[in-house]
Residue frames as a rotation matrix with the C-alpha (Angstrom) as fourth column:
UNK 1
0.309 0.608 -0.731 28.50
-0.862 -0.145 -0.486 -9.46
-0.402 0.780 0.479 15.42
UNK 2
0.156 0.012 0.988 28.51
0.221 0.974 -0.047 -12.73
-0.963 0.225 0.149 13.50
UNK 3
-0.790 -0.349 -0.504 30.30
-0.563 0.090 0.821 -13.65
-0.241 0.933 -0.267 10.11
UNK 4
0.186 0.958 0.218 28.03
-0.791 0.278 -0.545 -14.61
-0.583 -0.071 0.809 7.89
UNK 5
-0.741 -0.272 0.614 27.87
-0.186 0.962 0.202 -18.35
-0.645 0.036 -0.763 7.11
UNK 6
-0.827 0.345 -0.444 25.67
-0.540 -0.266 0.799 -19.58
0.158 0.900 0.406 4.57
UNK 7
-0.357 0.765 0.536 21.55
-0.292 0.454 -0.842 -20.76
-0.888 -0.457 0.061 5.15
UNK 8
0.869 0.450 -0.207 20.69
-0.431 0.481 -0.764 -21.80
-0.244 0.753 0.611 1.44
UNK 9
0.244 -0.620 0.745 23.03
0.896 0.439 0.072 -24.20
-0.371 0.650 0.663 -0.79
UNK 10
0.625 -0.128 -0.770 25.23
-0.481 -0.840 -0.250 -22.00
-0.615 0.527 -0.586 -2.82
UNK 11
-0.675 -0.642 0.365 27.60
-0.319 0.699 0.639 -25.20
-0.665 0.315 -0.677 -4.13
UNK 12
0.813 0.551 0.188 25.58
0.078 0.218 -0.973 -25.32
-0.577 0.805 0.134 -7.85
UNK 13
-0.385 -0.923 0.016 27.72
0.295 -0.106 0.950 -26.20
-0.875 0.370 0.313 -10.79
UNK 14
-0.504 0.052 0.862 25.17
0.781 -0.399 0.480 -24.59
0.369 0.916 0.160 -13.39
UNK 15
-0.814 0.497 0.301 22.93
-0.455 -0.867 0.202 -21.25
0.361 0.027 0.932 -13.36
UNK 16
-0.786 0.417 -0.458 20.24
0.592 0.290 -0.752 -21.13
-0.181 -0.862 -0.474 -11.10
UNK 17
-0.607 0.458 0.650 16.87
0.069 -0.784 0.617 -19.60
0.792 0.419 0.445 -12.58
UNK 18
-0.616 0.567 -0.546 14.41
0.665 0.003 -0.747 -17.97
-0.422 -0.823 -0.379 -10.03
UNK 19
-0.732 -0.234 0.640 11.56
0.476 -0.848 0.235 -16.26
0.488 0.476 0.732 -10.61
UNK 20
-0.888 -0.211 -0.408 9.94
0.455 -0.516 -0.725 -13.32
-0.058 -0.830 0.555 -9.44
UNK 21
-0.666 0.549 0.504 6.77
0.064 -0.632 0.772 -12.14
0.743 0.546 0.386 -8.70
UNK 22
-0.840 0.382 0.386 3.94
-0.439 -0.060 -0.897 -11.41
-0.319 -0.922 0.218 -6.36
UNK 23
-0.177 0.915 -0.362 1.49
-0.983 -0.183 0.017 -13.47
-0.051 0.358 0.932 -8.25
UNK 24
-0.601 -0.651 -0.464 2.70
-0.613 0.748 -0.254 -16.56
0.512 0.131 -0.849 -7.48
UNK 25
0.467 0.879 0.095 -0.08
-0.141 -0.032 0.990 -18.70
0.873 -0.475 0.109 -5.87
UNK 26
0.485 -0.355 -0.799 -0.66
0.805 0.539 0.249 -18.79
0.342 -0.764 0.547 -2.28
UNK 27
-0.368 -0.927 0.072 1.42
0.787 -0.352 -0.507 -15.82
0.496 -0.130 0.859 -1.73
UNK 28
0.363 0.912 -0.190 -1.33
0.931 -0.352 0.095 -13.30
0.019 -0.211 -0.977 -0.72
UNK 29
0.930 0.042 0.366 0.52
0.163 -0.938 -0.307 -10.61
0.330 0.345 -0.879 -2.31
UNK 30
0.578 -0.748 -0.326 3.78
-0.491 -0.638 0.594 -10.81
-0.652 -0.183 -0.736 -1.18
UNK 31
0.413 -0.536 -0.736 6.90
-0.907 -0.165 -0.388 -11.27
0.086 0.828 -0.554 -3.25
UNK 32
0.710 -0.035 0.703 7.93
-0.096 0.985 0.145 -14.79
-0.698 -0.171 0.696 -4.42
UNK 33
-0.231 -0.959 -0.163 11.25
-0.889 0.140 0.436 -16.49
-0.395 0.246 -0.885 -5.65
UNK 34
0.712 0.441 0.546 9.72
-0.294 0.894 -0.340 -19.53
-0.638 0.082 0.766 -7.49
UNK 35
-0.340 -0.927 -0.160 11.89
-0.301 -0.054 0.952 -22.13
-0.891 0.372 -0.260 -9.62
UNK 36
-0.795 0.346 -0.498 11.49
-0.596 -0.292 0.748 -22.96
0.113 0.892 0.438 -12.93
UNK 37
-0.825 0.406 -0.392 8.39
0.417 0.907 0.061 -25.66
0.380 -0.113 -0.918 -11.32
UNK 38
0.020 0.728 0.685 6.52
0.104 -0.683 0.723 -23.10
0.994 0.056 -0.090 -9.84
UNK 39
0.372 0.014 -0.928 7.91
0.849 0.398 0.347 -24.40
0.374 -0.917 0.137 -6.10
UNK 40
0.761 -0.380 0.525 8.35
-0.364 -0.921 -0.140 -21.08
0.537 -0.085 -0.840 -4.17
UNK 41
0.370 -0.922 -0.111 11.79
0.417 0.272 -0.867 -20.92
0.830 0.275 0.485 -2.85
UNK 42
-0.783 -0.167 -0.599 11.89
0.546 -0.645 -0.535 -17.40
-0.296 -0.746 0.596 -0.71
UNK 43
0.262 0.750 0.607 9.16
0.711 -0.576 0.404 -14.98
0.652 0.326 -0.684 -0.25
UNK 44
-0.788 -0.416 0.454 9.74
0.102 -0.815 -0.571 -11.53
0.608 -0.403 0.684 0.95
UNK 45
-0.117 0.977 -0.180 7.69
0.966 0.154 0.208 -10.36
0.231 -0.149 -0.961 3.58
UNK 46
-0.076 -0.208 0.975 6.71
0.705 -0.703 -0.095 -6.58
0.706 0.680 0.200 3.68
UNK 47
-0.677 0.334 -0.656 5.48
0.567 -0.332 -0.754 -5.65
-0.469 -0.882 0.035 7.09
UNK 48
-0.515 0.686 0.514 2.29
0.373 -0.361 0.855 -4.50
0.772 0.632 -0.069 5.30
UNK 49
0.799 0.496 -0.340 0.85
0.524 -0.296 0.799 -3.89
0.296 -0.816 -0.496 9.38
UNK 50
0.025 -0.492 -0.870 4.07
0.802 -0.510 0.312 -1.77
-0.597 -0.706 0.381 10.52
UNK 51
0.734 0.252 -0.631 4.15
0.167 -0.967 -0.192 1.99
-0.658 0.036 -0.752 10.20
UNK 52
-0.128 -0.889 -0.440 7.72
-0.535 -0.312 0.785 1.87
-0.835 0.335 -0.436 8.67
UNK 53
0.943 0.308 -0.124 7.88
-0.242 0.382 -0.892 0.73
-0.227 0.872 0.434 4.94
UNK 54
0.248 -0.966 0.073 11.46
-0.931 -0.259 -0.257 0.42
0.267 -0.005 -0.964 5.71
UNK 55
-0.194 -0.350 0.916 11.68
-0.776 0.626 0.075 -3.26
-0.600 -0.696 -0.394 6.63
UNK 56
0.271 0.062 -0.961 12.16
-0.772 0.610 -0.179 -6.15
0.575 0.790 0.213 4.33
UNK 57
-0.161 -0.763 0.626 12.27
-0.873 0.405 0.271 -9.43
-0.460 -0.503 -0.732 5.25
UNK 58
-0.043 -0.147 -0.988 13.34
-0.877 0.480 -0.033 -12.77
0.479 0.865 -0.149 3.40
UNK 59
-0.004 0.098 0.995 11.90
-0.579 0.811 -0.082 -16.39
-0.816 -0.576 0.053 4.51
UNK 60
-0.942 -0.165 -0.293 11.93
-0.321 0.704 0.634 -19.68
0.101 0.691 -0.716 3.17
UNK 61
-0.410 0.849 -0.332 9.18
-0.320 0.207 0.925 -21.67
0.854 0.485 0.187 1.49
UNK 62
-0.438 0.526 -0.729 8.49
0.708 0.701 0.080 -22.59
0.553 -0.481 -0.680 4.97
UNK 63
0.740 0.455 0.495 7.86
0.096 -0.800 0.593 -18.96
0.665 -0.391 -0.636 6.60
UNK 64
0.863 -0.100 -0.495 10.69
0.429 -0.371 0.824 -18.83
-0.266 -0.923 -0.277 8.30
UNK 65
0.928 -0.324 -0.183 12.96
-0.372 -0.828 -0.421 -15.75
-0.015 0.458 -0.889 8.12
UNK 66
0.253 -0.930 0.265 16.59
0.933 0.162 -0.323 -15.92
0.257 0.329 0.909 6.83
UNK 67
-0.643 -0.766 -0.014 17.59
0.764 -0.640 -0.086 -12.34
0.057 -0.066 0.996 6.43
UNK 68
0.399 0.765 -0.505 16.02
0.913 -0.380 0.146 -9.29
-0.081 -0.519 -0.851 7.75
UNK 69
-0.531 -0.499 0.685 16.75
0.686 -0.727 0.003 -5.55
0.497 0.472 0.728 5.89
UNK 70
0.829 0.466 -0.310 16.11
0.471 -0.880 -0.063 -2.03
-0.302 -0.094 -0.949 7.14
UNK 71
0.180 -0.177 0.968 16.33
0.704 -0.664 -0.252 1.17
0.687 0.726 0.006 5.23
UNK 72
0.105 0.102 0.989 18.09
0.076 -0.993 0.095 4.41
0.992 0.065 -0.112 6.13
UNK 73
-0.349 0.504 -0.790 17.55
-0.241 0.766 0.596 5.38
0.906 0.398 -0.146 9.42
UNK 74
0.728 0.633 0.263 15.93
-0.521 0.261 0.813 2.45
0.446 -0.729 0.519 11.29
UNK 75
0.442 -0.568 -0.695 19.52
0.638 0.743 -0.201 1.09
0.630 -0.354 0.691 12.85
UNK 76
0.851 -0.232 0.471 20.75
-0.417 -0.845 0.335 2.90
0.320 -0.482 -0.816 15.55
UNK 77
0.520 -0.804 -0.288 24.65
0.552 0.574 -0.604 2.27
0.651 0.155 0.743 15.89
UNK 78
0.732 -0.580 -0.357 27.12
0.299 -0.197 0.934 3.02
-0.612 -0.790 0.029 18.54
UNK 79
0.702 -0.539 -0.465 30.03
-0.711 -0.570 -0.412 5.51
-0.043 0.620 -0.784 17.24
UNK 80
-0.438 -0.875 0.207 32.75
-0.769 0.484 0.418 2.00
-0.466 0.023 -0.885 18.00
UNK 81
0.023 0.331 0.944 30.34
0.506 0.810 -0.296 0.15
-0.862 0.484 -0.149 15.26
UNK 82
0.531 -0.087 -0.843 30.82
-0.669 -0.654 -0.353 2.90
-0.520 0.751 -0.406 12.48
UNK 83
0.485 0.053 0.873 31.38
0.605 0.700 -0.379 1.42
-0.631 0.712 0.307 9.20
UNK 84
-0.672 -0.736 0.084 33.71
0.250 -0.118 0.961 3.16
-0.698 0.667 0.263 6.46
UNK 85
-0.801 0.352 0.484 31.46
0.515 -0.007 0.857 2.19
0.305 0.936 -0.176 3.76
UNK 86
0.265 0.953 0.149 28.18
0.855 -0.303 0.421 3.81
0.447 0.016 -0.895 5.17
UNK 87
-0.640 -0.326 0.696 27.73
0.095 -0.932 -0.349 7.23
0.763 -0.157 0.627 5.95
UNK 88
-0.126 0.390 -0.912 26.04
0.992 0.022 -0.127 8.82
-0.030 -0.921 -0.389 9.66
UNK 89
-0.230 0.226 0.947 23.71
-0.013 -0.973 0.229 11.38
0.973 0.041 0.227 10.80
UNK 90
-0.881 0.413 -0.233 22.57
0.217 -0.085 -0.972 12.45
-0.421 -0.907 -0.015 14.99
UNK 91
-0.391 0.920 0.032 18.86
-0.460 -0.226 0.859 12.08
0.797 0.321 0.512 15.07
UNK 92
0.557 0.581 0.594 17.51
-0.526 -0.307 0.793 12.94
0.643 -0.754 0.134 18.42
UNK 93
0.157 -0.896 0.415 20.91
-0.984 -0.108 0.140 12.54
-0.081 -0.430 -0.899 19.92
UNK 94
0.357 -0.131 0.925 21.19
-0.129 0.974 0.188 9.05
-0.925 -0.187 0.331 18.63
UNK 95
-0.643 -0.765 0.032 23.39
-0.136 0.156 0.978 7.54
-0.753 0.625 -0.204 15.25
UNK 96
0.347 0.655 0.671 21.74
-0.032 0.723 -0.690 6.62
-0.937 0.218 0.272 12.83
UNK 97
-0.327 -0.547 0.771 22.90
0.769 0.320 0.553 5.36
-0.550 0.773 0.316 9.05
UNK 98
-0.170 0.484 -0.858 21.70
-0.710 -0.664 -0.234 8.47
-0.683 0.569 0.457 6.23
UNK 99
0.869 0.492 0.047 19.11
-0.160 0.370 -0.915 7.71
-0.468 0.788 0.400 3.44
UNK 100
0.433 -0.360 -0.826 20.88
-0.857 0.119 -0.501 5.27
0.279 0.925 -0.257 0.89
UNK 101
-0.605 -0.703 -0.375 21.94
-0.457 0.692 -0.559 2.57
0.652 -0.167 -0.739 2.93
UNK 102
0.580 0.814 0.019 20.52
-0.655 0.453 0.605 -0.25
0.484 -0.363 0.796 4.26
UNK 103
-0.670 -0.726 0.158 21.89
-0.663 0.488 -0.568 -3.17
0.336 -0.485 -0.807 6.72
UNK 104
0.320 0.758 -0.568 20.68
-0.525 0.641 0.560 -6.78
0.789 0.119 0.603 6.23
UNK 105
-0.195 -0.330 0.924 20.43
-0.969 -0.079 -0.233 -9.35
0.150 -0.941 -0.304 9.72
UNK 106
-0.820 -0.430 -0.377 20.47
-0.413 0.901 -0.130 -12.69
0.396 0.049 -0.917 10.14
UNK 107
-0.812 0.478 -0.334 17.23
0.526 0.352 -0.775 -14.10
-0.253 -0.805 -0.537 11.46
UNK 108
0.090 0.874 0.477 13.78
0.693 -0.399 0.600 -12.34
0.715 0.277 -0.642 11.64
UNK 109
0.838 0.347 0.421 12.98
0.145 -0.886 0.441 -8.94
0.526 -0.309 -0.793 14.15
UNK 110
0.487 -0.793 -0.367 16.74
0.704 0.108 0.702 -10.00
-0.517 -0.600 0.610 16.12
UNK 111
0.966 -0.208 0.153 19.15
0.020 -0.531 -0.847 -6.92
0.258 0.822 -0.509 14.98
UNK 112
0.849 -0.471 0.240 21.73
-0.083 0.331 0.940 -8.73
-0.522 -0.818 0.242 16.88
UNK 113
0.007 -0.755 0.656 23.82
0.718 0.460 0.522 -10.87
-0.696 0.467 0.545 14.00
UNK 114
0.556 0.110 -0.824 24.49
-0.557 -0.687 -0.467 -8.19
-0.617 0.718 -0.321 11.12
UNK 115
0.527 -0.141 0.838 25.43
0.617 0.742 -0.264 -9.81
-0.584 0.656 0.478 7.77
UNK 116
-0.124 -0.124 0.985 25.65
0.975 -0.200 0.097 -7.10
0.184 0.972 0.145 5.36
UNK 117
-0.032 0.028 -0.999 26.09
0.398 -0.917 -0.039 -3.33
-0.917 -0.399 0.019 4.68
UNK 118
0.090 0.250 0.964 24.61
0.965 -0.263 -0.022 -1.67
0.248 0.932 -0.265 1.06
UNK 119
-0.075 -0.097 -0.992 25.59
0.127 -0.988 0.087 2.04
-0.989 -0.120 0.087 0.29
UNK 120
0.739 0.516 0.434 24.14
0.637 -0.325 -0.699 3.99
-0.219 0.793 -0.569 -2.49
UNK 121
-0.256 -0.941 -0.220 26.78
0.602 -0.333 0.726 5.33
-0.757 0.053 0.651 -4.54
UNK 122
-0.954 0.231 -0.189 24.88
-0.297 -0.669 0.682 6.76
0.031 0.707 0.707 -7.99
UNK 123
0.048 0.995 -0.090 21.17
0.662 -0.099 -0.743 7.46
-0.748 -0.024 -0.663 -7.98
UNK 124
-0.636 0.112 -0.764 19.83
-0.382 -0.905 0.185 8.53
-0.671 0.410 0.618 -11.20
UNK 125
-0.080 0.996 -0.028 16.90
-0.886 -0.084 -0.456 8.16
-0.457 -0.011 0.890 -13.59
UNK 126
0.476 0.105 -0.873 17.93
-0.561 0.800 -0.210 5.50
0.677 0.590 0.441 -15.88
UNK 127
0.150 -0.446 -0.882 20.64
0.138 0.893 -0.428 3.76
0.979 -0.058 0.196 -13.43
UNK 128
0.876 -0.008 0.482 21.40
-0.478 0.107 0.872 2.99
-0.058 -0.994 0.090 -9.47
UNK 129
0.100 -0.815 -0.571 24.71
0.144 0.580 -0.802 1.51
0.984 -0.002 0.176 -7.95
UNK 130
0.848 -0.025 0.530 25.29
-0.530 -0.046 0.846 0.17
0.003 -0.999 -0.052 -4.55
UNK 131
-0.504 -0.821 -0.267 28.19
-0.280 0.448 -0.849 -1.21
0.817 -0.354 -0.456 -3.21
UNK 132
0.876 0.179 -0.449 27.89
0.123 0.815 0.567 -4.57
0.467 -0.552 0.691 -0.58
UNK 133
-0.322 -0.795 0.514 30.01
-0.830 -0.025 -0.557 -4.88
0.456 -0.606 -0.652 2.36
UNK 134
0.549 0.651 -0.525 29.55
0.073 0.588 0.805 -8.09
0.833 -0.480 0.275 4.20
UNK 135
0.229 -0.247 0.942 30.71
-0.973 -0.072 0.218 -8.10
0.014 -0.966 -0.256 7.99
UNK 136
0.792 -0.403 0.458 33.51
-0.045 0.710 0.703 -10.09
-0.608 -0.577 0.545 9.13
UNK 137
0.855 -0.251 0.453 35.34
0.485 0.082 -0.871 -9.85
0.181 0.965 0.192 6.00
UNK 138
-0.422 -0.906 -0.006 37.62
0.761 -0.351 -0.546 -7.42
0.493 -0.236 0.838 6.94
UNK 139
-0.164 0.319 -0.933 37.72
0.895 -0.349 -0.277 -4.82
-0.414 -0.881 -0.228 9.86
UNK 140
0.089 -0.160 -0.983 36.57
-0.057 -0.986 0.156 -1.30
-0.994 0.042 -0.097 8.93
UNK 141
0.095 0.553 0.828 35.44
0.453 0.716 -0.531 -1.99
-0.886 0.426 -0.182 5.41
UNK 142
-0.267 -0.489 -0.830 36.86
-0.255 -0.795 0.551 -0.26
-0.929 0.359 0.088 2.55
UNK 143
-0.872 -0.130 -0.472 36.84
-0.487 0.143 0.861 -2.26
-0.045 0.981 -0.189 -0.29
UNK 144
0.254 0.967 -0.018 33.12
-0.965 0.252 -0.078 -3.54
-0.071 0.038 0.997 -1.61
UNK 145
-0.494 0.084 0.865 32.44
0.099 0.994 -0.040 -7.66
-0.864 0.066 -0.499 -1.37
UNK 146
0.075 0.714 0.697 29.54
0.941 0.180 -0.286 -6.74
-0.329 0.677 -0.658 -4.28
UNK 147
-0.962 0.015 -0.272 28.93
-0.110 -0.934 0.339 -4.28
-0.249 0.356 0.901 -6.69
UNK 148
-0.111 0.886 0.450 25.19
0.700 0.391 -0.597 -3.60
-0.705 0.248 -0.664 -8.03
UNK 149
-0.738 -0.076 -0.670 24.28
-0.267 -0.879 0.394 -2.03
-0.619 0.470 0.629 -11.12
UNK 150
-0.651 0.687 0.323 21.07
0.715 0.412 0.564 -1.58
0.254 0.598 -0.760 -13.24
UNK 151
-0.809 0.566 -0.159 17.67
-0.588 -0.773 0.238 0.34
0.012 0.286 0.958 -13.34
UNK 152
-0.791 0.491 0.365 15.00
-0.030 0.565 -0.824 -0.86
-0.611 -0.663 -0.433 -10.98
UNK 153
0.031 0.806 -0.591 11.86
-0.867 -0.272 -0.417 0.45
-0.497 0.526 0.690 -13.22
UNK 154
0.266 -0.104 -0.958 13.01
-0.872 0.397 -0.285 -2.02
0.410 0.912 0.015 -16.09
UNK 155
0.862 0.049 0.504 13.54
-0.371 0.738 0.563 -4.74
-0.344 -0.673 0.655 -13.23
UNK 156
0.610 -0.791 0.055 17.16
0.441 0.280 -0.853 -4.98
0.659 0.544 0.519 -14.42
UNK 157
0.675 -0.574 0.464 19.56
-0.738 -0.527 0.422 -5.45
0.002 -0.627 -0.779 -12.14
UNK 158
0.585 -0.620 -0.523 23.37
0.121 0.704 -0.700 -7.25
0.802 0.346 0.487 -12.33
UNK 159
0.958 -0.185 0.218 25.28
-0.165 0.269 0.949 -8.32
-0.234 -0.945 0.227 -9.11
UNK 160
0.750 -0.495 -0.439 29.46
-0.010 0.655 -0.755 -8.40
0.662 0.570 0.487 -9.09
UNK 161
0.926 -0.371 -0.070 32.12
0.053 -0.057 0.997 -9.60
-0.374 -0.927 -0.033 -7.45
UNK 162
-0.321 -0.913 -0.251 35.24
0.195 -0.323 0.926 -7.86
-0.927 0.248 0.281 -8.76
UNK 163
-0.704 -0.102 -0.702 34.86
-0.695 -0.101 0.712 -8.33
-0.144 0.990 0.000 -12.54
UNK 164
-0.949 0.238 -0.206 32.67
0.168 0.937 0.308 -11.39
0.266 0.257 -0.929 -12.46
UNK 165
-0.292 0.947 0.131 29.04
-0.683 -0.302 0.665 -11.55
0.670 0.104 0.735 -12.57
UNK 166
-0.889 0.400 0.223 27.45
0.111 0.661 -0.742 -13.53
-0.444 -0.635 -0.632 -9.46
UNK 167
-0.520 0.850 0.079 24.05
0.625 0.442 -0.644 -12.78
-0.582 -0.286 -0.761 -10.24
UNK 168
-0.892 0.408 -0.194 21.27
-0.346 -0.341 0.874 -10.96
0.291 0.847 0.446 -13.10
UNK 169
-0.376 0.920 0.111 17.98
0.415 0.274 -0.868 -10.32
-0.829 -0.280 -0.484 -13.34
UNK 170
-0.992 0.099 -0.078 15.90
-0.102 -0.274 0.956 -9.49
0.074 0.957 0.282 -16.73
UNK 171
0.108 0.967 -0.232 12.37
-0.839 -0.036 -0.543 -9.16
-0.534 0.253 0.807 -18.04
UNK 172
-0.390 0.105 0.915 11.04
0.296 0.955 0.017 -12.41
-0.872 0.277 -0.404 -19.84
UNK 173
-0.060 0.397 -0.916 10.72
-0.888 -0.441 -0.133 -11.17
-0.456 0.805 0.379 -23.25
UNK 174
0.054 -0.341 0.939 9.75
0.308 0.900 0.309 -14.00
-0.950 0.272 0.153 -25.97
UNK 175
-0.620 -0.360 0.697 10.50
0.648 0.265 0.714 -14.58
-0.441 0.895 0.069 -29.41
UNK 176
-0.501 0.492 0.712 8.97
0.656 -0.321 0.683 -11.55
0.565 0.809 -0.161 -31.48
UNK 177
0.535 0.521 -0.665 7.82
0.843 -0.279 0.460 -9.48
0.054 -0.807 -0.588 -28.32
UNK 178
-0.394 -0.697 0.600 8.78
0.385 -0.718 -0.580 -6.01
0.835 0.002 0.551 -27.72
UNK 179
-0.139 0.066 0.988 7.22
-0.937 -0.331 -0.109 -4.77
0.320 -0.941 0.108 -24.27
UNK 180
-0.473 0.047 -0.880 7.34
0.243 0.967 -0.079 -7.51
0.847 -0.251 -0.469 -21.64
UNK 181
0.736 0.536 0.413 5.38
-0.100 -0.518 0.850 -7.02
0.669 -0.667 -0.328 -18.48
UNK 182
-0.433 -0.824 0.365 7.16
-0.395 -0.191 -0.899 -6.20
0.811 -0.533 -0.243 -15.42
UNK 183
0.555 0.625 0.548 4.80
-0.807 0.245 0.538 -8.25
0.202 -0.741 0.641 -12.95
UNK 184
0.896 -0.236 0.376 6.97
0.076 0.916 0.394 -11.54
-0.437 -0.325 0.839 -13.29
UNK 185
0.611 -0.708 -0.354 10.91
-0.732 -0.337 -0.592 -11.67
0.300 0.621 -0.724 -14.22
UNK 186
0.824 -0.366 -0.433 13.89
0.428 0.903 0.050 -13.87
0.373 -0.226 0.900 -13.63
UNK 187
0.727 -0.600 0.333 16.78
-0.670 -0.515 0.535 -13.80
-0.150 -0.612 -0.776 -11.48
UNK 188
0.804 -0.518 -0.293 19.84
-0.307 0.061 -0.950 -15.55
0.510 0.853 -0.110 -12.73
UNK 189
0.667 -0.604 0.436 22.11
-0.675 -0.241 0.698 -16.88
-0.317 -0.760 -0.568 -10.07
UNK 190
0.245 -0.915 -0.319 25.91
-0.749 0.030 -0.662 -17.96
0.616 0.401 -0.678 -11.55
UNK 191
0.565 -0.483 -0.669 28.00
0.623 0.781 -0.038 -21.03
0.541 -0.395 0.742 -10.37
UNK 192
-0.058 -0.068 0.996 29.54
-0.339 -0.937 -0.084 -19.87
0.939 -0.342 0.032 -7.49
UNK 193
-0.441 0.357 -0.823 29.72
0.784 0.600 -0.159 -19.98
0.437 -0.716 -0.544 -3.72
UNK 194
-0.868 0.469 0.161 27.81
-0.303 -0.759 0.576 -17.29
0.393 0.451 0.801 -3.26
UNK 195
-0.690 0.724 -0.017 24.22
0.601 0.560 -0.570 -17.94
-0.403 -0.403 -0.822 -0.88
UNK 196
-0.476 0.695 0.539 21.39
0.569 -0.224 0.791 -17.69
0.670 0.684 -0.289 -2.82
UNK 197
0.347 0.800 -0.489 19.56
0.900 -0.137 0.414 -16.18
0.264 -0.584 -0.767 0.02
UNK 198
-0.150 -0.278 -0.949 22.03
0.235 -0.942 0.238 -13.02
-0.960 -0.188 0.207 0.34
UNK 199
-0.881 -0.093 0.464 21.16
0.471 -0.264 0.842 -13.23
0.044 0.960 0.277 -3.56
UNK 200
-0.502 0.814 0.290 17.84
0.776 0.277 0.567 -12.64
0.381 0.510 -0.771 -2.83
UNK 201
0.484 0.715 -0.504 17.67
0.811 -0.583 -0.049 -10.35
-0.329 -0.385 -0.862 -0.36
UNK 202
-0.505 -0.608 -0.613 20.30
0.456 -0.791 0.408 -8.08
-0.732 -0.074 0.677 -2.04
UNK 203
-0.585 0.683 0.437 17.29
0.649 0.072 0.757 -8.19
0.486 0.727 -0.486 -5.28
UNK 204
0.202 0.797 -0.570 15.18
0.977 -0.127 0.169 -7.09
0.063 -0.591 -0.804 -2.48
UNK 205
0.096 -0.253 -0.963 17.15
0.284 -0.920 0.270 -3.82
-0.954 -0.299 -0.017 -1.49
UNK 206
-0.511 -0.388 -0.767 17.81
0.171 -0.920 0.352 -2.85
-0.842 0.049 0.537 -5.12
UNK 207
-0.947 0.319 0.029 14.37
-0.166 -0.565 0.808 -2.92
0.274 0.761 0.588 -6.58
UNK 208
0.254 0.960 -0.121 11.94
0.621 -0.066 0.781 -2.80
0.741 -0.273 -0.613 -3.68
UNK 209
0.026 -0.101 -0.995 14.25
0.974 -0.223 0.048 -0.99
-0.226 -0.970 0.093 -0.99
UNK 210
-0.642 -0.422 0.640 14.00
0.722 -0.614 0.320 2.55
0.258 0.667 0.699 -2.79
């Protein structure tokens, strides 16, 4: 497995707005990362033609993939790749990860280079928390690289490492507004070294991978 190295700049010395939405032109419905110019950044693609609704994947403004998520599961894992942080179930005499966890890959359909490991820790109505593991870091993963916390519905979600915020997302409310729509929001990415692209797809798992 491959440490992951970074594929977007992450060496910004101010906040980094992005925003989100699937109405971005051009996009033909899928999810866009646009900056504050309207240039699209990353766009998610769903696999709107595969049976599984379990596959996310994150490209750049040119179409070509960066990081590649599946839900639950779709990873089958050998019992000397077991992970600490993620629980396992036998399904049809093969491993596989149990609902709540996802595991994000370098590249596009390759499940070769693994990057990342997300485990659902609190599911409930107003709030979610996952805990990030990234691979290579350390052997047999214990302690989270990321925390996540927030309440997909309300497109609010906050990214940390230890105590520090890395990353934030919010509705665009203005000046005298009380409901904001939830079609178009901002993501928030902190100074930091931190790749924007594991920002984006970690957005991805924890308010479209549900």
């Amino acid at each position: 497995m491959a440490t992951w190295t970074h594929v977007y700049p992450a060496a910004v010395p101010i906040p980094v707005d992005l925003f989100i939405s699937k109405k971005h032109p051009g996009l033909n419905g899928d999810l866009g990362f646009a900056d504050s110019l309207g240039n699209i950044v990353f766009k998610v693609n769903f696999d709107k033609l595969s049976k599984s609704s379990s596959k996310r994947v994150l490209l750049d403004a040119s179409g070509n993939p960066l990081i590649t998520v599946f839900r639950d599961g779709t990873v089958v894992f050998k019992e000397d790749e077991f992970s600490a942080s993620i629980s396992y179930m036998m399904c049809n005499g093969k491993w596989v990860a149990k609902k709540g966890s996802w595991q994000g890959f370098k590249g596009g359909d390759s499940r070769e280079d693994l990057i990342f490991r997300v485990n659902r820790t609190v599911k409930k109505l107003t709030r979610t928390e996952l805990e990030v593991f990234l691979v290579g870091e350390i052997s047999r993963e214990s302690t989270p690289d990321f925390k996540m916390k927030g309440f997909a519905f309300q497109r609010s979600c906050t990214i940390y490492r230890s105590d520090s915020i890395v990353a934030q997302t919010s509705l665009m409310y203005k000046l005298h507004q009380i409901y904001a729509g939830r079609s178009k929001f901002r993501l928030t990415i902190f100074p930091g070294s931190v790749d924007h692209s594991l920002i984006a797809s970690l957005i991805v798992v924890f308010l479209y991978g549900q």
